[in-house]
N, C-alpha and C positions, 0 to 999 in steps of 0.2 A: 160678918165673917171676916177672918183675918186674913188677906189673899199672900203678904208678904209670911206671914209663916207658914202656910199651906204650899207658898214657891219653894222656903228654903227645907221643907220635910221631903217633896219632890226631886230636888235636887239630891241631898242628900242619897237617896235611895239613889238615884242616879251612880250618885259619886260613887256609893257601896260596892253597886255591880260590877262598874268599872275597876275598881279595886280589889276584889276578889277575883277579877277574868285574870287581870295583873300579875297577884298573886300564884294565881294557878298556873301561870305561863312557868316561874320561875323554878328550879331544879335544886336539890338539895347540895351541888357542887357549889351552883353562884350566890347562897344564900350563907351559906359558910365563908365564903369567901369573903362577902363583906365585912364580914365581922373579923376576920383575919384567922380563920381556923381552918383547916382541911381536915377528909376524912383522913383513920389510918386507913393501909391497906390490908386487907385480909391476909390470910394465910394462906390461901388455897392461889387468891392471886399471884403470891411468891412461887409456889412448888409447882401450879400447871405448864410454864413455860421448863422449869427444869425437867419434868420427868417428861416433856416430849423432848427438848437435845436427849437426853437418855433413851429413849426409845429408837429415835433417828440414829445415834451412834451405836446402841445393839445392831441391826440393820444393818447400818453400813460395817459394821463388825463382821457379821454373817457373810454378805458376800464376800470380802476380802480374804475368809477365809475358804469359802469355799472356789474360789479363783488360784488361792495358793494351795489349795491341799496337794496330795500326792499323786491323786488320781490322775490320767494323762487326762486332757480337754474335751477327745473325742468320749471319753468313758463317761464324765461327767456331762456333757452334752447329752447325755443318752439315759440318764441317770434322770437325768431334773426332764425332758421330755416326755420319760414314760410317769415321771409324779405328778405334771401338770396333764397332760392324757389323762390321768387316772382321777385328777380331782375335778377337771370337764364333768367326768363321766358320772361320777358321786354328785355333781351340782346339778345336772340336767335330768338325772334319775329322781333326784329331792325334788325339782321342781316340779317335773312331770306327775310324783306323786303327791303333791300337793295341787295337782290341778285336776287331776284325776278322781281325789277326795269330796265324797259327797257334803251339800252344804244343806241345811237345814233352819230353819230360822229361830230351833231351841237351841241350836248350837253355839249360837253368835251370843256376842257380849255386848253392851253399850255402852261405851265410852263417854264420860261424862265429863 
């Protein structure tokens, strides 16, 4: 029996593992990088930060103008008071009857 190639076939396997744990540690950013290339950036990476400033500047568009409309302050204070009262009321009526809603175990789904 040949002990010094039966070391270095054991080794080897050794070496392998270690080298594939290595490998698997390693992330498609730093492996590009070596070689001197990066990924592009998507699309969707570009336009999600814009269409939220857009979103945030409708908003703050909203209240500005609802701060300057024509309404005197006490009207509108009493305006926006009885719309959030009223969607309380719409939110805790949905809730209640969604708690209130019989549950059945043909009704359920299983999410997989």
């Amino acid at each position: 029996m040949d002990f010094s190639k039966t070391a270095q076939e054991v080794g080897s396997a050794i070496g392998v593992t270690d080298l594939i744990e290595a490998a698997s540690a390693l992330s498609l950013k730093e492996v590009l990088g070596m070689i001197g290339l990066e990924r592009r950036p998507s699309a969707l990476e570009g336009a999600l930060p814009a269409m939220g400033l857009v979103a945030v500047s409708a908003a703050v568009g909203a209240g500005i103008a609802l701060l300057l409309a024509p309404t005197s302050g006490t009207k509108l204070r009493a305006k926006l008071s009885e719309e959030l009262d009223g969607a309380k009321h719409r939110l805790s009526d949905r809730n209640s009857h969604l708690d209130s809603r019989p549950t059945s175990k043909s009704s359920r789904h299983a999410v997989s």
